[in-house]
C-alpha positions as CSV (number, residue, x, y, z in Angstrom):
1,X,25.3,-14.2,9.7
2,X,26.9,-14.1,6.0
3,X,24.1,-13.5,3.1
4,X,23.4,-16.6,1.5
5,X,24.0,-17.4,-1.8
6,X,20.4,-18.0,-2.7
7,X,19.5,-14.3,-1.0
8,X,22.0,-12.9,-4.1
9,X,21.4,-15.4,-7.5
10,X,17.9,-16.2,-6.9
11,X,14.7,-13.8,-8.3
12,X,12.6,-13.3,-5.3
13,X,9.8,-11.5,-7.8
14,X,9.8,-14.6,-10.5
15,X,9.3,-17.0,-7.5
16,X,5.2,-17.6,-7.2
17,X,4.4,-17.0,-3.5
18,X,1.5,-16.8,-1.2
19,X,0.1,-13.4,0.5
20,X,-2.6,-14.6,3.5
21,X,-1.6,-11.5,5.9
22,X,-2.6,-8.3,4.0
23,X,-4.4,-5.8,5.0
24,X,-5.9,-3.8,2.5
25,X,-5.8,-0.2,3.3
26,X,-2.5,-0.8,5.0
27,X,-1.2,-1.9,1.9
28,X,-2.2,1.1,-0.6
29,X,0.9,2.7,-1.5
30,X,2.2,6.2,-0.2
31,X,2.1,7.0,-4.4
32,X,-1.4,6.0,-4.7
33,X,-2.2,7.8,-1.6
34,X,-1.3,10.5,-3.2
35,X,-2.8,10.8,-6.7
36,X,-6.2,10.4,-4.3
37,X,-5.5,13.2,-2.5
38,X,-4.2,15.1,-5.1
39,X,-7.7,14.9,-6.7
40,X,-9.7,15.8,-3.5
41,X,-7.6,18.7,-3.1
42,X,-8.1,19.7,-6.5
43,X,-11.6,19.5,-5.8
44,X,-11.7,21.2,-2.8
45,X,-12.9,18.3,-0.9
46,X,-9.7,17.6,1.4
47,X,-8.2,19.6,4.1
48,X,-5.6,16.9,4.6
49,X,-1.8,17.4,4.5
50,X,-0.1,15.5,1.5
51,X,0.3,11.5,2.7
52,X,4.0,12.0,1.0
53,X,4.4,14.7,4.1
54,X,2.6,12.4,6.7
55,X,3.9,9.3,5.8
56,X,7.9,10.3,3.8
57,X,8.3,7.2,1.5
58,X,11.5,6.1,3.2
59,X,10.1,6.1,6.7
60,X,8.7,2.7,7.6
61,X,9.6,2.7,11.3
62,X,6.1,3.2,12.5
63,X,5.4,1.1,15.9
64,X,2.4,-0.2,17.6
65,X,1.6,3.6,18.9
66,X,2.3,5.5,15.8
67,X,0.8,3.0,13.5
68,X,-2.9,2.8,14.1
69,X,-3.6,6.8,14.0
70,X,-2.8,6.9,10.7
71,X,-6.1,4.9,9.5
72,X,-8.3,6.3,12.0
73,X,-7.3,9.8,11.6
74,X,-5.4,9.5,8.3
75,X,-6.2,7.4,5.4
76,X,-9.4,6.2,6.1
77,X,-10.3,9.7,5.6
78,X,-8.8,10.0,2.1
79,X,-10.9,6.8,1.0
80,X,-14.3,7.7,1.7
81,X,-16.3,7.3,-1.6
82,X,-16.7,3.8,-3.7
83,X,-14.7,5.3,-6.6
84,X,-11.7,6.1,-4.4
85,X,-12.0,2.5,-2.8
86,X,-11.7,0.9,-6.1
87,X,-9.0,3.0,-7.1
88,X,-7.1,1.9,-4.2
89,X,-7.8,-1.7,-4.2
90,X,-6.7,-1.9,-7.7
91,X,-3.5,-0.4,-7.1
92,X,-3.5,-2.8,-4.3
93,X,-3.8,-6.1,-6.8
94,X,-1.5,-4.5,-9.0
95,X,1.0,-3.7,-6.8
96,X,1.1,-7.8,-5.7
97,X,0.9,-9.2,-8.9
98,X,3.7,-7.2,-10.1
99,X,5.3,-9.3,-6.9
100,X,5.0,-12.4,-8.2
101,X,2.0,-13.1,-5.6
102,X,0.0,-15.8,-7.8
103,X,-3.1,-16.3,-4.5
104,X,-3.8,-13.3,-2.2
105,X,-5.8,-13.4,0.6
106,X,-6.8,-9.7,1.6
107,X,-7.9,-8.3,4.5
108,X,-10.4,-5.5,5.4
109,X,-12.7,-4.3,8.2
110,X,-15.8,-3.1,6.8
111,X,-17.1,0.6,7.2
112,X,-19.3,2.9,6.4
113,X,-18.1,5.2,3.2
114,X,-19.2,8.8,4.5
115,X,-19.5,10.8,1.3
116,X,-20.9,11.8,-1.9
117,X,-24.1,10.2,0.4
118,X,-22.9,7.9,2.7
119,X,-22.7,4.4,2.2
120,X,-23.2,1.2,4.9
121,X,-20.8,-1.3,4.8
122,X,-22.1,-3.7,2.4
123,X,-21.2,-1.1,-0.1
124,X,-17.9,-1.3,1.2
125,X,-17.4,-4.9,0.6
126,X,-19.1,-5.0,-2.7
127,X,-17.1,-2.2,-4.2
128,X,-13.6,-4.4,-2.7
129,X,-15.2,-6.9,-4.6
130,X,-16.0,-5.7,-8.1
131,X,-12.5,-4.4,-8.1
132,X,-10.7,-7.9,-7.5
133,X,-13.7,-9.3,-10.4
134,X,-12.3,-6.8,-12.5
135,X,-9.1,-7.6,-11.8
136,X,-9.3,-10.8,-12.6
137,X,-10.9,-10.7,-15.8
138,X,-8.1,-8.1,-17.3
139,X,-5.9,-11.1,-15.9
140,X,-7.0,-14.4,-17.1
141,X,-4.8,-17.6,-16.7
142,X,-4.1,-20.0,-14.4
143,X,-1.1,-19.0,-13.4
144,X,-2.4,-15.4,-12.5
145,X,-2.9,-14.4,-9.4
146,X,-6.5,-15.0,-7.7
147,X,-8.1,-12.8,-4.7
148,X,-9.9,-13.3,-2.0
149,X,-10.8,-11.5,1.2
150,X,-11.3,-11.8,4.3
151,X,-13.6,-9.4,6.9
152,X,-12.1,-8.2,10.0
153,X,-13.4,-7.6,13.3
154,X,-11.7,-4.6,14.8
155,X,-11.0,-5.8,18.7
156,X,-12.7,-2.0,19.6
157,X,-15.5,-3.4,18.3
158,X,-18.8,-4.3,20.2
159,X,-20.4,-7.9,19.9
160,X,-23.3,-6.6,17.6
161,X,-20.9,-5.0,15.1
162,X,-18.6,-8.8,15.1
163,X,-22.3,-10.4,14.3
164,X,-22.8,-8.2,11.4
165,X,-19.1,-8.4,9.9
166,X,-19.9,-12.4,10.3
167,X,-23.7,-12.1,8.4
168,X,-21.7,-9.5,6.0
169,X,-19.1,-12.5,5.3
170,X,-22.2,-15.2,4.9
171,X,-24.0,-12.6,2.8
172,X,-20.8,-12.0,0.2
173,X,-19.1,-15.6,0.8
174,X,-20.4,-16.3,-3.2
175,X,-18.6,-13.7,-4.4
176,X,-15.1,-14.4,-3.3
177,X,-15.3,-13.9,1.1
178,X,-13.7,-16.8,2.7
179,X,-12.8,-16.0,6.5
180,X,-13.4,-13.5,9.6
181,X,-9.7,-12.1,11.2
182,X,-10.0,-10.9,14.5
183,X,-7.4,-7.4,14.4
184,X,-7.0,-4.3,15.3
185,X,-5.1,-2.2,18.5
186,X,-4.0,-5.0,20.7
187,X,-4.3,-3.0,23.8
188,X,-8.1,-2.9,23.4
189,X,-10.0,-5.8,25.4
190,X,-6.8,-7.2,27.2
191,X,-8.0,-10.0,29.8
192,X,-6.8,-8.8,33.5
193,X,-7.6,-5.3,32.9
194,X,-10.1,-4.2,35.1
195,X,-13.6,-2.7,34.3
196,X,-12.7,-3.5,30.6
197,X,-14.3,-6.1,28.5
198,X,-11.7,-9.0,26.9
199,X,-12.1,-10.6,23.4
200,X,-14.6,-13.5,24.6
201,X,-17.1,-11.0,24.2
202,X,-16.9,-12.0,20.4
203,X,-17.1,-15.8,21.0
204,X,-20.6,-15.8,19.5
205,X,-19.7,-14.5,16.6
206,X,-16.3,-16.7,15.6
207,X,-18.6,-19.4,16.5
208,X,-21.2,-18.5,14.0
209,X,-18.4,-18.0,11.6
210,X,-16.8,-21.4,11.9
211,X,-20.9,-22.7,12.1
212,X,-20.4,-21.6,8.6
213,X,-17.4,-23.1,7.3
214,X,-15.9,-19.8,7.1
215,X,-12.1,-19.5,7.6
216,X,-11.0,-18.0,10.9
217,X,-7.5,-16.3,11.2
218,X,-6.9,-14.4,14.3
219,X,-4.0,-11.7,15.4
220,X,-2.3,-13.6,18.2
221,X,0.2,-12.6,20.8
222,X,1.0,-9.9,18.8
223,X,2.0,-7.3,21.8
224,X,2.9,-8.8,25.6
225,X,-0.6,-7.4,26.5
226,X,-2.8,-9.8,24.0
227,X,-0.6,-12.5,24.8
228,X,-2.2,-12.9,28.3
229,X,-2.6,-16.7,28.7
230,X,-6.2,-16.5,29.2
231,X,-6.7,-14.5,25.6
232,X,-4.5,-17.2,24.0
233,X,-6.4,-19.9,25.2
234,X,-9.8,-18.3,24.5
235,X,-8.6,-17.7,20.8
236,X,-7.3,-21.4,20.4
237,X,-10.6,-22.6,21.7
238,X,-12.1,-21.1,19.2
239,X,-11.0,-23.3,16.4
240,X,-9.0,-21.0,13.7
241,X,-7.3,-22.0,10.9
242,X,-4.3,-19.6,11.4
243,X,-2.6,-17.1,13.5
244,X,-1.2,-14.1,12.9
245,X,2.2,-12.8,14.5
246,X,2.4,-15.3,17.1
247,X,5.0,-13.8,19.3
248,X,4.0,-13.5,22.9
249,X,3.5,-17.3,23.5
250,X,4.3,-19.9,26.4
251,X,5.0,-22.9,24.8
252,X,2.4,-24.9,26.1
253,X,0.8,-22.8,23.4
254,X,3.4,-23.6,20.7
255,X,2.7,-27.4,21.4
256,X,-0.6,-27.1,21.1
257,X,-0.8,-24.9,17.5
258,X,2.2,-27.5,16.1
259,X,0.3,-30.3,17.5
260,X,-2.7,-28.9,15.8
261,X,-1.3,-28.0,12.5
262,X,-2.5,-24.1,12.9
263,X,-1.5,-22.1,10.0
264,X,1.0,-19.4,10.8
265,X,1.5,-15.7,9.2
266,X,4.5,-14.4,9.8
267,X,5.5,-10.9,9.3
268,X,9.0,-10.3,9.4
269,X,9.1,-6.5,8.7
270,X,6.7,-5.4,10.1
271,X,7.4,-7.0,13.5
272,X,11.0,-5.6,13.2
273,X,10.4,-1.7,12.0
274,X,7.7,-1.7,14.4
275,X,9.8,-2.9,17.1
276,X,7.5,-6.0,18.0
277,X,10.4,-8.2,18.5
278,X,13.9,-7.9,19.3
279,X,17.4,-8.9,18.3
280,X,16.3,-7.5,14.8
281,X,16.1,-9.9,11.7
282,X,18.4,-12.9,12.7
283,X,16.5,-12.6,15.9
284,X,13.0,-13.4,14.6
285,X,11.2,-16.2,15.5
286,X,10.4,-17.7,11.8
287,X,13.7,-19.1,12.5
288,X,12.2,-21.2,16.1
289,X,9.2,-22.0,14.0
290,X,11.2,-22.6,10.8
291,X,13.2,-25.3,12.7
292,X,9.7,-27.3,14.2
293,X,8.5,-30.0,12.1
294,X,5.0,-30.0,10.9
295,X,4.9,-26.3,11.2
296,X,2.9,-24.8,8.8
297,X,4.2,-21.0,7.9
298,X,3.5,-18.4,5.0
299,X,5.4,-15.0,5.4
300,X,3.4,-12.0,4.8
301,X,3.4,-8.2,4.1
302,X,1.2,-7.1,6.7
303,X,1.1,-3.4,5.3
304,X,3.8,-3.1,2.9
305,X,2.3,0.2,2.4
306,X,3.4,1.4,5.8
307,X,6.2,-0.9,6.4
308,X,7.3,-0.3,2.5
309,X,8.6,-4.7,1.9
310,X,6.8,-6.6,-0.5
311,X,6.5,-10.0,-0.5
312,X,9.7,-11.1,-2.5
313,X,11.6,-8.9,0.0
314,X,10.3,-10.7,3.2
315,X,11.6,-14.2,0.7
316,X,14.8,-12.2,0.3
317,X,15.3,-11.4,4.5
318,X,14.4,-15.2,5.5
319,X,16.8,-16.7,2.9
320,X,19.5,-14.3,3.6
321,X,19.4,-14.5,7.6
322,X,18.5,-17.4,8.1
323,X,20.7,-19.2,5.0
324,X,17.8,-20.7,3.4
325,X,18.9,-22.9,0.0
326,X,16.9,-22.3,-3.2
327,X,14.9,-25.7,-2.5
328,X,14.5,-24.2,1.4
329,X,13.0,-20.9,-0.3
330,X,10.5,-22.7,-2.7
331,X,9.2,-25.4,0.2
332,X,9.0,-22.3,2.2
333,X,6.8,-20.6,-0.5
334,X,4.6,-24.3,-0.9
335,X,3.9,-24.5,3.1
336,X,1.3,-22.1,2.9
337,X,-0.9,-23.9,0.7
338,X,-2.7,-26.0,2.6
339,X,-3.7,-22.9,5.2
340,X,-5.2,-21.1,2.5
341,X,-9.2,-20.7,2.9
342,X,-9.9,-20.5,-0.9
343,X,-11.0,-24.5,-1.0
344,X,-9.4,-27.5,-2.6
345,X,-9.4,-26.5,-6.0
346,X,-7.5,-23.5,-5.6
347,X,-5.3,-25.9,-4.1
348,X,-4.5,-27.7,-6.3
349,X,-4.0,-25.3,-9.1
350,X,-1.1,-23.7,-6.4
351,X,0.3,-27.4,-6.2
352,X,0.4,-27.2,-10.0
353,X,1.9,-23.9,-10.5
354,X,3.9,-23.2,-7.7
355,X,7.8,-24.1,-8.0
């Protein structure tokens, strides 16, 4: 399909957008990776290859195999203290309001830091925290962009460990935690595998979080394997304000999240480098759900540091393959408000600000 003219005369970065699907560690760039590492190795406290060697800055074509070893046995083992956490999630907050982001929802599953001393989780969160406080206060204005974060629930995780991400998320919700996500490997906990648990081992604990009033945003049909019916339906029953992904569905289940006014998050890049979907760009479904009236959609980055598009470029890729106008682009950009979880007077000030 021939690039439209808005993909070439319109400024993608200038345009004030909304980031709801962003995972935090997944979004640290390769660079800032680096200058961490760079420092532990200097201090001996690293036996780690460079992340410029482990993760080239021009590869992004990292699929649903490939991509979830490099926290576990990668980066999550570069960010292990509170100082290198807040050096990351700054770079993080800098890296999307250079973007033109102007509300970012982030993502993160809290952990334990292991070293100088380790620390539980709660020192993980805090520490995410203070950095977006400080953040904001070298960034005043209401057009600036404002963070908040959400607390995942790895799907490997047991039901006790989903309770105390929920009573985390109660415990911090003054401080700028607004929802629970549901994430992680979707192979883990598939229904109609045998002698393995499935995800309605955690319906307590969504439950407790929509009890609450927290905001609930789940990964949904993201591979052929979460996308059994049964999983779909047990997510949906559960009430959540969004899904992300969304790509292994009947459409019994389409009806029902347009019927119900679910939030989407869709992730263009990442669902095509990853290999997610087929027929590459011009083949993704934003353009089914762009075309269903009512539907609510936001694009995110995912992990722009793996997948290396930031938000302006995932504006870019819709308008140009799927010939959005200027006016499409900035409608686009205002759809997501109303999915946010940051309450109504963050809202508003989006409604005011927003093109």
């Amino acid at each position: 399909m021939p690039s439209s003219k808005t993909a070439a005369d319109m400024d993608f970065k200038a345009l004030p957008k909304i980031e709801l699907h962003a995972h935090l560690t997944g979004s640290v760039s390769r660079r800032t990776l680096h200058e961490i590492w760079a420092v532990k190795k200097a201090a001996g406290e690293t036996d780690l290859e460079d992340p410029l060697v482990v993760m080239p800055e021009d590869k992004h074509d990292y699929n649903l195999t490939t991509f979830f070893p490099l926290f576990s046995s990668y980066i999550y083992n570069l960010i292990t203290t509170p100082e290198t956490l807040r050096t990351a999630t700054l770079s993080v907050l800098k890296d999307f309001h250079a973007d033109g982001v102007t509300y970012l929802e982030l993502r993160t599953t809290p952990r334990s830091l292991p070293s100088p001393t380790p620390q539980p989780p709660s020192v993980y969160v805090s520490t995410i925290l203070s950095a977006i406080a400080e953040f904001e206060a070298a960034h005043p204005g209401p057009q600036t962009m404002r963070t908040r974060l959400i607390l995942s629930v790895d799907r490997r995780h047991t039901p006790a460990q989903a309770d105390e991400t929920v009573r985390l998320a109660a415990l911090f919700r003054d401080q700028g935690v607004v929802g629970v996500d549901l994430c992680g490997d979707p192979a883990a906990r598939c229904h109609g595998v045998d002698g393995q648990d499935n995800i309605s081992i955690f319906r307590g604990a969504f439950a407790e979080a929509k009890r609450l009033g927290l905001g609930l945003t789940i990964h949904f049909g993201e591979a052929e394997c979460s996308g059994h019916p049964d999983e779909l339906a047990e997510i949906l029953s559960w009430g959540p304000g969004r899904l992300g992904h969304v790509i292994h569905l009947g459409e019994d289940v389409k009806k029902e999240i347009t019927a119900k006014k679910i939030g989407l998050e869709l992730c263009l890049s990442c669902n095509v480098h990853a290999g997610m979907v087929t027929g590459g760009f011009e083949g993704h479904h934003f353009g089914e759900w762009w075309g269903v009236e009512g539907s609510v959609i936001s694009l995110g980055t995912d992990d722009v540091g793996v997948f290396g598009s930031p938000l302006s470029n995932e504006y870019r890729l819709v308008a140009e393959h799927f010939n959005l106008s200027r006016d499409e682009v900035c409608a686009l950009a205002r759809r997501g408000i109303d999915s946010i979880f940051g309450g109504d007077a963050e809202k508003q000030r989006l409604r005011d600000v927003m093109w």
